[in-house]
Backbone as CSV, one residue per row, in Angstrom:
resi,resn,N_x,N_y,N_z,CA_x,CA_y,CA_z,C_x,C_y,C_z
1,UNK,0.829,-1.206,0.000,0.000,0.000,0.000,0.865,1.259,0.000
2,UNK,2.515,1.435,1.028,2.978,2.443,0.821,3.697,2.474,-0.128
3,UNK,4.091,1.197,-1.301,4.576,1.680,-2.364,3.563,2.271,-3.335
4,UNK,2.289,1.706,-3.492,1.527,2.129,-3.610,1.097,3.858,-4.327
5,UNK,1.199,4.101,-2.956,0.782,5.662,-2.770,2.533,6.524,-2.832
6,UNK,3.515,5.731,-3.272,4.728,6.541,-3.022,4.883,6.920,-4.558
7,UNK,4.811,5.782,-5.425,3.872,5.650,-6.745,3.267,6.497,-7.679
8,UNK,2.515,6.869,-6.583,1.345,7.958,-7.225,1.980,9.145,-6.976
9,UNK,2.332,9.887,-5.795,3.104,9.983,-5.488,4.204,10.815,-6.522
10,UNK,4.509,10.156,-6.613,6.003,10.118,-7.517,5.510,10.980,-8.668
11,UNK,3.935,10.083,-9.314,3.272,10.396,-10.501,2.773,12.143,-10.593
12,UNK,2.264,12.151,-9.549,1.678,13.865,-9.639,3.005,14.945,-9.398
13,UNK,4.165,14.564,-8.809,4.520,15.423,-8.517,4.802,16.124,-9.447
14,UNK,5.302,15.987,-10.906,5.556,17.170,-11.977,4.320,18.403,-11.808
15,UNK,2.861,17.601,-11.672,1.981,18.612,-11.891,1.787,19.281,-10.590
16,UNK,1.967,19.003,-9.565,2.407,19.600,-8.158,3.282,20.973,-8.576
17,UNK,4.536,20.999,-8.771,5.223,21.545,-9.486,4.828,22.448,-10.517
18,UNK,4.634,21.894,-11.557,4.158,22.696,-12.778,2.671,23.646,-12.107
19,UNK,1.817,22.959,-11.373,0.860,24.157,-10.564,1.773,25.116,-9.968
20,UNK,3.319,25.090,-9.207,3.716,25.952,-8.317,3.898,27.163,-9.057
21,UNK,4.715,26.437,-10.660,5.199,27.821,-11.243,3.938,28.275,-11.937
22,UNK,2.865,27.655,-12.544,1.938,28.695,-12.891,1.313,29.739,-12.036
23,UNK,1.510,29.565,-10.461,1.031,30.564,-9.745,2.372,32.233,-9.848
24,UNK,3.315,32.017,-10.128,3.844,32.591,-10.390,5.209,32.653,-9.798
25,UNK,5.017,32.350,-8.069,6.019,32.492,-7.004,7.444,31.822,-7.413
26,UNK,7.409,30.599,-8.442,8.744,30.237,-8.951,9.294,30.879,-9.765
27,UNK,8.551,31.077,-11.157,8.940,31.855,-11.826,9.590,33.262,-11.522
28,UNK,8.919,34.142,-10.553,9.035,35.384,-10.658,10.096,35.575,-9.098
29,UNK,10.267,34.288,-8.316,11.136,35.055,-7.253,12.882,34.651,-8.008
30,UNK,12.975,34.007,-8.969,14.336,34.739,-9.568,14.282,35.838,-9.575
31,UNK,15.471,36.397,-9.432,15.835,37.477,-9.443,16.401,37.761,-11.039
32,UNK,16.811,37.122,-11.355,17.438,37.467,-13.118,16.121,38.389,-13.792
33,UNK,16.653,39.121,-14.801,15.727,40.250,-15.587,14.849,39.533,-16.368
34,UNK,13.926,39.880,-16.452,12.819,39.718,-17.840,12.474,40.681,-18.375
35,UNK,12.593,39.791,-19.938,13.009,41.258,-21.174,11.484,41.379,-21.045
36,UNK,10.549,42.261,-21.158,9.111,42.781,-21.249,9.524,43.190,-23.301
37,UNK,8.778,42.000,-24.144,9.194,41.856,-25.300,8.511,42.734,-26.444
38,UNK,6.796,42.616,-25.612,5.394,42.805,-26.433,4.516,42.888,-25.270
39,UNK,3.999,44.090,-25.813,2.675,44.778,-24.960,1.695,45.506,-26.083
40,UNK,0.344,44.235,-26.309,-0.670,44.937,-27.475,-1.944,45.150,-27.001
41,UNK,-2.776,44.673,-27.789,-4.357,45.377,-27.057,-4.702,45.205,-28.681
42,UNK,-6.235,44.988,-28.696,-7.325,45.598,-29.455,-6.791,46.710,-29.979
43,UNK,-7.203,47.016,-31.220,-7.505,48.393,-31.443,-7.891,49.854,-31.238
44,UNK,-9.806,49.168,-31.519,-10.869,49.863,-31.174,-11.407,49.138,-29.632
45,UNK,-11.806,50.398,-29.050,-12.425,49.684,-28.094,-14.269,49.913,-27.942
46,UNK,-14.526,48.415,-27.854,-15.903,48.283,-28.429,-16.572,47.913,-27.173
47,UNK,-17.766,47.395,-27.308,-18.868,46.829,-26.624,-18.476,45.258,-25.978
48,UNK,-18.282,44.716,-25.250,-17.650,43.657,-24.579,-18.800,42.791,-25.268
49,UNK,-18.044,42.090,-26.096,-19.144,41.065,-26.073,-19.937,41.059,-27.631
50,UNK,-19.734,42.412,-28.158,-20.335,42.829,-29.294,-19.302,43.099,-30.409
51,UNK,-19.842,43.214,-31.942,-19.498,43.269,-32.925,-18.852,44.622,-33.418
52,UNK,-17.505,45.030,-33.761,-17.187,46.685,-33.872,-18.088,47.752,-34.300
53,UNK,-17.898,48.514,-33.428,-19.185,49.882,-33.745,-18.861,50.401,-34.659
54,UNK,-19.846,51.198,-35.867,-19.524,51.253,-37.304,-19.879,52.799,-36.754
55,UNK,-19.180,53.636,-36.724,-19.395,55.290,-36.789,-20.600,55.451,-37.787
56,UNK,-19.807,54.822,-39.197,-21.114,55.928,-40.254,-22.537,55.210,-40.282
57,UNK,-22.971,54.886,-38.879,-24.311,53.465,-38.430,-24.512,54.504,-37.411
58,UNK,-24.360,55.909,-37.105,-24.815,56.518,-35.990,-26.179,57.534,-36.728
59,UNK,-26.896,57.581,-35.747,-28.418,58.045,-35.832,-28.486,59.721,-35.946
60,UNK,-29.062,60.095,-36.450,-28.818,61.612,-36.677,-28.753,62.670,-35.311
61,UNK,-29.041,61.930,-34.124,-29.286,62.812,-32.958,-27.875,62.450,-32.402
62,UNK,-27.237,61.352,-32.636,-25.941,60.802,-31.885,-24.959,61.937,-33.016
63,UNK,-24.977,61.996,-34.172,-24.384,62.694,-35.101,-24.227,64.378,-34.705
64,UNK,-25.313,65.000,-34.583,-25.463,66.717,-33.785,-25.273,66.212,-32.050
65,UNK,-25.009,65.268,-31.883,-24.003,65.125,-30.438,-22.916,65.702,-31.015
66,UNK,-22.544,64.686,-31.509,-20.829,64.110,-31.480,-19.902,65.878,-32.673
67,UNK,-21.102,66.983,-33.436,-20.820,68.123,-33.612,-20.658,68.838,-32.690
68,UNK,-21.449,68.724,-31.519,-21.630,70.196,-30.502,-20.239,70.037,-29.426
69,UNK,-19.423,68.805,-29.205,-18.539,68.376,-28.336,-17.636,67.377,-29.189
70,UNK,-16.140,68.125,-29.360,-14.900,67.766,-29.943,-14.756,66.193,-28.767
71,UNK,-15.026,66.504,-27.782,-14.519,65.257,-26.749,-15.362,64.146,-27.069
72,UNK,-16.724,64.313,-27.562,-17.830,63.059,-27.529,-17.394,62.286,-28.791
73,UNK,-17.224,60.885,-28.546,-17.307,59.651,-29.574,-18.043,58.568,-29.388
74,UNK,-18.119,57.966,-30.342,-18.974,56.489,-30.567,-17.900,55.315,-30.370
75,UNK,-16.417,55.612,-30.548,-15.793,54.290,-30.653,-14.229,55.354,-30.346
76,UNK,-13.314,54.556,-29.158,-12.251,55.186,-28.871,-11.485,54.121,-29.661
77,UNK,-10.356,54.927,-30.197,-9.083,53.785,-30.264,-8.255,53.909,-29.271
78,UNK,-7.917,52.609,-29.381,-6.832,52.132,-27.763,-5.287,52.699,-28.589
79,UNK,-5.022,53.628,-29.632,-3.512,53.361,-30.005,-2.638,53.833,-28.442
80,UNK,-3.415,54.882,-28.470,-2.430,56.059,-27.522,-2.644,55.517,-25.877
81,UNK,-3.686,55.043,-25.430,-3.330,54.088,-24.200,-2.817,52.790,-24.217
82,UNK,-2.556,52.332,-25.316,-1.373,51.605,-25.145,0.141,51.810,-24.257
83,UNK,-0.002,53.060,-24.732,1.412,53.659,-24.511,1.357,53.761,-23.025
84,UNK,0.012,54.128,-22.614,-0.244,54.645,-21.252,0.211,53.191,-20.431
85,UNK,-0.255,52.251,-20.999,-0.629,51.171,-20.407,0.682,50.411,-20.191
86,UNK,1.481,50.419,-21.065,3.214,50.121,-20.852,3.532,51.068,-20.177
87,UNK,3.500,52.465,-20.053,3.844,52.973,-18.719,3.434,53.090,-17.428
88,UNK,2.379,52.076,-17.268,2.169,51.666,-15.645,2.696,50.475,-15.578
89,UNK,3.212,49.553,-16.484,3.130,48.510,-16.389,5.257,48.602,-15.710
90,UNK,6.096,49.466,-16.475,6.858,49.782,-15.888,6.828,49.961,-14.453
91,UNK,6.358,51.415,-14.568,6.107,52.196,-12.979,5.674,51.037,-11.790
92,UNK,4.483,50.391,-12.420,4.597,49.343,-11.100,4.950,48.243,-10.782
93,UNK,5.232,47.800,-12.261,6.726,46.881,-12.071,7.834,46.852,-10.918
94,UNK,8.539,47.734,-11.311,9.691,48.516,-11.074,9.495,48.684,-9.264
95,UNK,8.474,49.128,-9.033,8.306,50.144,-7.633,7.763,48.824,-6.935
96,UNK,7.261,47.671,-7.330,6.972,46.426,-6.986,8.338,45.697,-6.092
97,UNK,9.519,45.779,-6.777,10.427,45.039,-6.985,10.326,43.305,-6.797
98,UNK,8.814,43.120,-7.383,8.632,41.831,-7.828,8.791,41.146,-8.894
99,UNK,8.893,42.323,-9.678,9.404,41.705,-11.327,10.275,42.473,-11.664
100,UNK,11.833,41.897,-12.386,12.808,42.826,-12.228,12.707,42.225,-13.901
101,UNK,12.404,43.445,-14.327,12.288,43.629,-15.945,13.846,44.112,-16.364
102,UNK,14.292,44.041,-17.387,15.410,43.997,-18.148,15.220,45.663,-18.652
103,UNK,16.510,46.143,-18.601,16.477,47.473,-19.312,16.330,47.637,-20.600
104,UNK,14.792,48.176,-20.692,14.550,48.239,-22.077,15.311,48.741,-23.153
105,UNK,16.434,49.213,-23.352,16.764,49.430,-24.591,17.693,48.453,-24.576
106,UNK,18.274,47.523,-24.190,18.868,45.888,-24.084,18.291,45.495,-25.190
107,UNK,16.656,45.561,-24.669,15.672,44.390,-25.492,15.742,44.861,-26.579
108,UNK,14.782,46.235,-26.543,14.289,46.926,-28.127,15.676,46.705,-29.468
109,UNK,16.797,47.203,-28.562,18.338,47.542,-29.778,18.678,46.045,-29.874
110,UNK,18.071,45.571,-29.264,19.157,44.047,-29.737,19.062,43.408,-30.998
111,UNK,20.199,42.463,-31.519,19.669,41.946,-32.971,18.651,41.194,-33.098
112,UNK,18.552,40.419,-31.986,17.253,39.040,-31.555,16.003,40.093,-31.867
113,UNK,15.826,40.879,-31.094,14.132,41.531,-31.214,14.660,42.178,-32.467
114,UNK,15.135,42.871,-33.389,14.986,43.770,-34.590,14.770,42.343,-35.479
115,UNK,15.445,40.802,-35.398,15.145,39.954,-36.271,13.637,39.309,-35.705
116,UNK,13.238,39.493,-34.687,11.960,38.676,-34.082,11.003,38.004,-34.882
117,UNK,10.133,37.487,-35.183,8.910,36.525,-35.857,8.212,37.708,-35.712
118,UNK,6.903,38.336,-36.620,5.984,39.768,-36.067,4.285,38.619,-36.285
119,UNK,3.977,38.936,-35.663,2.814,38.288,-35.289,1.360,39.140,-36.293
120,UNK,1.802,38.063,-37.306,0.797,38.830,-38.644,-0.686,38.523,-38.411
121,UNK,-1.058,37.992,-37.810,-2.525,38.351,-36.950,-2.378,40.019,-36.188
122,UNK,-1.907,40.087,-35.028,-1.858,41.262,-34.588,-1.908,42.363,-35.621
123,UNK,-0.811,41.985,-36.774,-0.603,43.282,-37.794,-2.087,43.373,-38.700
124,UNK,-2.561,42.028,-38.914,-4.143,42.251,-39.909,-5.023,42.432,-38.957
125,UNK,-4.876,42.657,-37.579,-6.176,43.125,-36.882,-6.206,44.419,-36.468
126,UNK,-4.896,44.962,-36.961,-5.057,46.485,-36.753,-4.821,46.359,-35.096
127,UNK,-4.064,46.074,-34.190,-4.144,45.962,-32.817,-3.198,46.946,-32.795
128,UNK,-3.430,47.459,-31.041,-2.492,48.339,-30.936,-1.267,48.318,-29.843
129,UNK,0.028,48.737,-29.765,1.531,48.359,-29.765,1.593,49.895,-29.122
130,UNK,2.714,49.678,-28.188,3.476,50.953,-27.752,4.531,51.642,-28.749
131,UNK,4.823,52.577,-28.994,5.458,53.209,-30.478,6.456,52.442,-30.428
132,UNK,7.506,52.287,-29.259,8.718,51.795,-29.627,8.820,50.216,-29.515
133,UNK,7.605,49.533,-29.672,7.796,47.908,-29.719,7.211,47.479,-31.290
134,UNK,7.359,46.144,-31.117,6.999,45.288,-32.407,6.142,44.447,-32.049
135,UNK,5.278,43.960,-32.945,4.257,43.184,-32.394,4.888,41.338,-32.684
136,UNK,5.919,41.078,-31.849,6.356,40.025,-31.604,5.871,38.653,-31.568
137,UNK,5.802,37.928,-32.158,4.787,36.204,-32.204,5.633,35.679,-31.182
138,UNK,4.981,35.185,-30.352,5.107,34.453,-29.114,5.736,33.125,-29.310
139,UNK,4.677,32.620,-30.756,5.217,31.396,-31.653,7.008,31.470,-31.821
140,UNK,7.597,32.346,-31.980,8.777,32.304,-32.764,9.321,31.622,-31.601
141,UNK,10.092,30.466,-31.680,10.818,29.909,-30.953,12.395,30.075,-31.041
142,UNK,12.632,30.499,-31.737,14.479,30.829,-31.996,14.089,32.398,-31.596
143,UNK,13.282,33.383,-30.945,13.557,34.911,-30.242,13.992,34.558,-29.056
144,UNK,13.820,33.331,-28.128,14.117,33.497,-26.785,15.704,32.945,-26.717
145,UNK,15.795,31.995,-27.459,17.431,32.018,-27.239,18.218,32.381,-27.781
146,UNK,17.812,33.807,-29.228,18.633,34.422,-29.841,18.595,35.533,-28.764
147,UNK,17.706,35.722,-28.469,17.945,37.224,-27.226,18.790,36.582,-25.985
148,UNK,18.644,35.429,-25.468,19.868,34.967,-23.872,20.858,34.982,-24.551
149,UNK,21.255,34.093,-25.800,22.619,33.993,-26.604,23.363,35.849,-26.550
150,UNK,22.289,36.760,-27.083,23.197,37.737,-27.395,22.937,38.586,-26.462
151,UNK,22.100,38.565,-25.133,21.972,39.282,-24.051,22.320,38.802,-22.641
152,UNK,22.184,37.706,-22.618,22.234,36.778,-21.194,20.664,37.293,-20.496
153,UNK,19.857,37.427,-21.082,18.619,37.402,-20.801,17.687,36.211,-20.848
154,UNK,17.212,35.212,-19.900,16.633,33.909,-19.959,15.350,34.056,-20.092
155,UNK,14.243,35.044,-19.920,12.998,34.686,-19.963,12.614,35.708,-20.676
156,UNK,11.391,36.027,-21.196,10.599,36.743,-22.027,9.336,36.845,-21.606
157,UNK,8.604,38.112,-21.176,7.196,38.551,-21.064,6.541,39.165,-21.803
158,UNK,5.019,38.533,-22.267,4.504,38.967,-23.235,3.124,39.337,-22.429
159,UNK,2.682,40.975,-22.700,1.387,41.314,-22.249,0.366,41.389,-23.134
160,UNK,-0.567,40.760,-22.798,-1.779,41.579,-24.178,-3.287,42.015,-23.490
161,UNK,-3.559,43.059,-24.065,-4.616,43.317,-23.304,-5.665,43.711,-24.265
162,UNK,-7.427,43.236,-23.173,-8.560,43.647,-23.664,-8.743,44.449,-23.754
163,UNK,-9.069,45.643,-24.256,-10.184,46.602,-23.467,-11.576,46.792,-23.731
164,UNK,-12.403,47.032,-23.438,-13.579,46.761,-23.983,-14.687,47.817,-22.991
165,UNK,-15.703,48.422,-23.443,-16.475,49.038,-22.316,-17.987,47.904,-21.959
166,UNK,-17.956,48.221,-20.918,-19.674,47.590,-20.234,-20.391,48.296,-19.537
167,UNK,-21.646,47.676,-19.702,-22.672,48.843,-19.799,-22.733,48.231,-17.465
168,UNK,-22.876,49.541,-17.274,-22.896,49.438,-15.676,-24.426,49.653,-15.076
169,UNK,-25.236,50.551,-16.412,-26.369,50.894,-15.866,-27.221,51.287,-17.114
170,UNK,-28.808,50.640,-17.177,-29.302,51.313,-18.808,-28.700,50.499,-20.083
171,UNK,-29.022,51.410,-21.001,-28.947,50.711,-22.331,-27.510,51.303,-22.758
172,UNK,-27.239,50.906,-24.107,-25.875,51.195,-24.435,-26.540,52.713,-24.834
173,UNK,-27.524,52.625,-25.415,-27.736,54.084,-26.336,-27.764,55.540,-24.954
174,UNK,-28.686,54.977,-23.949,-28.834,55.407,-22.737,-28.412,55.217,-21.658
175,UNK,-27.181,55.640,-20.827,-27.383,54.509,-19.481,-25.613,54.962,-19.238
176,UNK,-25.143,54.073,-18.664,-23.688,54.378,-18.222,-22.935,53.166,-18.243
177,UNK,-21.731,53.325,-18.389,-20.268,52.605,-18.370,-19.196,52.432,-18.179
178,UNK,-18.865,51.254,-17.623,-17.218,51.183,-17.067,-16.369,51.042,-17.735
179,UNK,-14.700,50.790,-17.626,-13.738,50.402,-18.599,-13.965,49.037,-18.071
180,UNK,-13.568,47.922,-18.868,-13.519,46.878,-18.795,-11.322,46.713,-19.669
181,UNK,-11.215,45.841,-18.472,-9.750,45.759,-18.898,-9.489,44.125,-18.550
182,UNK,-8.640,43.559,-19.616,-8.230,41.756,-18.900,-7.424,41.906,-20.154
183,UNK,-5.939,41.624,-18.933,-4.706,41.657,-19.116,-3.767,39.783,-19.185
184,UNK,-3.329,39.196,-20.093,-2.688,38.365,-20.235,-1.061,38.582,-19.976
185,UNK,-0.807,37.695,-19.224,0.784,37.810,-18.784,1.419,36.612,-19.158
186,UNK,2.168,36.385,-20.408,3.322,35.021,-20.594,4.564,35.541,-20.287
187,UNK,5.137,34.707,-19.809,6.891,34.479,-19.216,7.136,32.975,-20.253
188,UNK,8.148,33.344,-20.809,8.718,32.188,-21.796,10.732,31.961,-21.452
189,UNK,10.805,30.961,-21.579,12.225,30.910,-20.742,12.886,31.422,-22.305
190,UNK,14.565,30.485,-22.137,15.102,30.973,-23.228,15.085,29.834,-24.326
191,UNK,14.093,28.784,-24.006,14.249,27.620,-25.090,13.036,28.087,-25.815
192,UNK,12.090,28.652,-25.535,10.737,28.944,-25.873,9.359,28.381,-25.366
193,UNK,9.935,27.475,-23.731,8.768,27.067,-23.575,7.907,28.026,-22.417
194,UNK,6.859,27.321,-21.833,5.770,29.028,-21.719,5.766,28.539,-20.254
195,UNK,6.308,29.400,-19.322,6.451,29.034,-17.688,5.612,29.660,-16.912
196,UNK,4.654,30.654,-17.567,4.303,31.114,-16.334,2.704,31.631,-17.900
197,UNK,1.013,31.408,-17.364,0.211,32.035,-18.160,-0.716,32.120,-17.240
198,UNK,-1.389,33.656,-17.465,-2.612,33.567,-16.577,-3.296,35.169,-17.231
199,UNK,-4.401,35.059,-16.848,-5.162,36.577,-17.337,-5.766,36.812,-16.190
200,UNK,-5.756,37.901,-15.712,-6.558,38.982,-14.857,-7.412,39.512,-15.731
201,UNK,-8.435,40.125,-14.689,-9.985,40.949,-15.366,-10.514,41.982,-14.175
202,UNK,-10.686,43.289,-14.624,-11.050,44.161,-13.916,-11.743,45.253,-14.360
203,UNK,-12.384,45.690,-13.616,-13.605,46.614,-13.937,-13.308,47.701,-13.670
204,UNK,-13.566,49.245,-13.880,-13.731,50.566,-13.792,-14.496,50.731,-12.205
205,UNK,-14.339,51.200,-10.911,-14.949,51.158,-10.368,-16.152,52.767,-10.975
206,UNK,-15.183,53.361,-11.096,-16.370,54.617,-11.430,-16.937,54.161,-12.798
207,UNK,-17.622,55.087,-13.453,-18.476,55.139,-14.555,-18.393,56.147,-15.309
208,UNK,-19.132,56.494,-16.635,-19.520,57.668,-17.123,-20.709,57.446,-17.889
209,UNK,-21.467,58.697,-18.342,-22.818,58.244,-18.853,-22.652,58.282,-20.302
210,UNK,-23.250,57.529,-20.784,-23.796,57.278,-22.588,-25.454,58.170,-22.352
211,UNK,-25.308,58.784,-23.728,-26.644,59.821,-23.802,-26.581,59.391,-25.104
212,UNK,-27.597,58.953,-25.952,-27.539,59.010,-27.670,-26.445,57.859,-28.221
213,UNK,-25.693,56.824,-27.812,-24.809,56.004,-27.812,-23.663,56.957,-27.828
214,UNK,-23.415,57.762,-27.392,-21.877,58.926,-27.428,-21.635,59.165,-26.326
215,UNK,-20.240,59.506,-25.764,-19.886,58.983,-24.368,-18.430,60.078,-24.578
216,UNK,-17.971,60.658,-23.423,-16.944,61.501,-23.575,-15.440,60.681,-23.487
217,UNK,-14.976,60.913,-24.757,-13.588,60.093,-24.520,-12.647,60.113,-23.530
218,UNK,-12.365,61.178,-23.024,-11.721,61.745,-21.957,-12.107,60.761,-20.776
219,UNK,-13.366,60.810,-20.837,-13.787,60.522,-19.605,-13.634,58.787,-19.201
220,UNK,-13.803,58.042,-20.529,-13.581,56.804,-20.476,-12.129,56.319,-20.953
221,UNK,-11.016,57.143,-21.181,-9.785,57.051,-20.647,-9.046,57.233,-19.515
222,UNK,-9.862,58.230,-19.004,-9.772,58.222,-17.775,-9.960,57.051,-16.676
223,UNK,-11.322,56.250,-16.600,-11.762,55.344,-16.533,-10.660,53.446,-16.684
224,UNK,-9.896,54.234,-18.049,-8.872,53.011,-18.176,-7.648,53.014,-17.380
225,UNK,-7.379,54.207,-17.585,-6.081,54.515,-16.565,-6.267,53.620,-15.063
226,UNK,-7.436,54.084,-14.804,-7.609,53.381,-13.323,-7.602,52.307,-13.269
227,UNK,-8.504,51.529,-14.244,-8.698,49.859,-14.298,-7.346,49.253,-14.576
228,UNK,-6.754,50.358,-15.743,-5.147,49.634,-16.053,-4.313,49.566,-14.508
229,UNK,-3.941,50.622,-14.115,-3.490,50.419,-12.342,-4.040,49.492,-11.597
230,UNK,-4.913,48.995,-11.437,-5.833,47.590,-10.870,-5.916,46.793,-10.991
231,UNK,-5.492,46.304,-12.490,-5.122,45.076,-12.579,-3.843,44.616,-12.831
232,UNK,-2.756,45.462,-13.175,-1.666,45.272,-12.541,-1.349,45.211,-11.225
233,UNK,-2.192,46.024,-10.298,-1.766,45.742,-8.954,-2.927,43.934,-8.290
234,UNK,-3.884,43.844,-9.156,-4.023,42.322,-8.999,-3.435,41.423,-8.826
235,UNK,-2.555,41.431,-10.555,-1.424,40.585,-11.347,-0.093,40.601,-9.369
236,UNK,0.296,41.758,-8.941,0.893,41.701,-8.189,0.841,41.432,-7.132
237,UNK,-0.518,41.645,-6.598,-0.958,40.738,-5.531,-1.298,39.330,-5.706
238,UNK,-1.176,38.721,-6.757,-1.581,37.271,-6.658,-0.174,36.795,-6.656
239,UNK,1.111,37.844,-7.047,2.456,36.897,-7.166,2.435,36.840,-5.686
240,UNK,2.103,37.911,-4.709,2.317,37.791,-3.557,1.934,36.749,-2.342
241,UNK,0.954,36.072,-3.250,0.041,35.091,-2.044,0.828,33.787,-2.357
């Protein structure tokens, strides 16, 4: 019976293991750098759940909205919070000192990332990238050990994020909404296999109102900023437990 169970035993322990590092605590209490490779997102940010909002499909009263107020839109693009969104992802990185990211211009100038695989989905979906990255395929298996070979850098993090709005109260045409944000985090060693995957999801605690389906951009970037800070500080509280 106790060989038995020593047996079994024996049998689970890889996945014992392999559960430890998907929680993160193996992976991430090295101390060695991780190159932060690719950070994308959606495009447009749409209706969670729904089909892209077509601007020239707006109703003539949403239309003498969206004239009387430069700020009011039907559909934000995510290009420019992208950017935002890699710079919290630094800032609380960094101020974490739970993830000791690699000095980005290591990564960006190196020959490994200027030769990288580009992830031609991302490029035909129109997604959106921080100015100074590439939209990197995760697939490419010769980027992680052409970047340790010519950096001494062993792992690779890849972020991608949702964004999407939801309706908090009312109709979409009428009513109010949060940012909706869910953030994917891969760590890939330097052979290319995938050590660490998980997605967080977080909501806007505040809101803003939709009148006519038009909604103030400002206001629901605003909205992201916060959710983006929240679920990075999730992502960091779960390395912590």
């Amino acid at each position: 019976m106790k060989r038995a169970a020593k047996v079994l035993f024996s049998a689970l322990l890889p996945l014992i293991v392999a559960a430890c590092a998907s929680s993160g605590k193996a992976v991430f209490a090295q101390r060695e750098p991780i190159a932060l490779v690719s950070v994308t997102s959606n495009g447009d940010i749409n209706w969670h759940g729904e089909e892209s909002t077509n601007p020239n499909a707006a109703s003539p009263l949403s239309n003498r909205a969206l004239r009387t107020d430069e700020d009011l839109t039907l559909v934000t693009s995510a290009d420019g919070l992208i950017n935002t969104a890699e710079e919290i992802i630094w800032e609380k990185f960094s101020a974490s000192q739970q993830v000791n990211l690699a000095e980005k211009g290591t990564v960006l100038f190196s020959r490994a990332y200027q030769n990288a695989g580009i992830n031609k989905i991302q490029l035909y979906n129109k997604d959106a990238k921080p100015d100074a990255y590439a939209f990197i395929d995760r697939r490419d298996k010769g980027f992680p050990p052409a970047l340790a070979a010519e950096t001494g850098i062993q792992r690779s993090m890849f972020v991608e994020f949702g964004f999407t709005k939801v309706l908090a109260k009312g109709l979409k045409m009428t009513g109010s909404c949060r940012a909706n944000v869910e953030m994917k985090v891969f760590v890939l060693d330097a052979g290319g296999k995938t050590l660490y995957s998980k997605t967080f999801s977080v909501k806007s605690v505040d809101t803003i109102k939709v009148s006519l389906g038009v909604y103030s951009q400002t206001g629901l970037l605003e909205l992201f900023d916060s959710a983006i800070n929240d679920v990075c500080d999730e992502f960091l509280y779960q390395l912590g437990k």
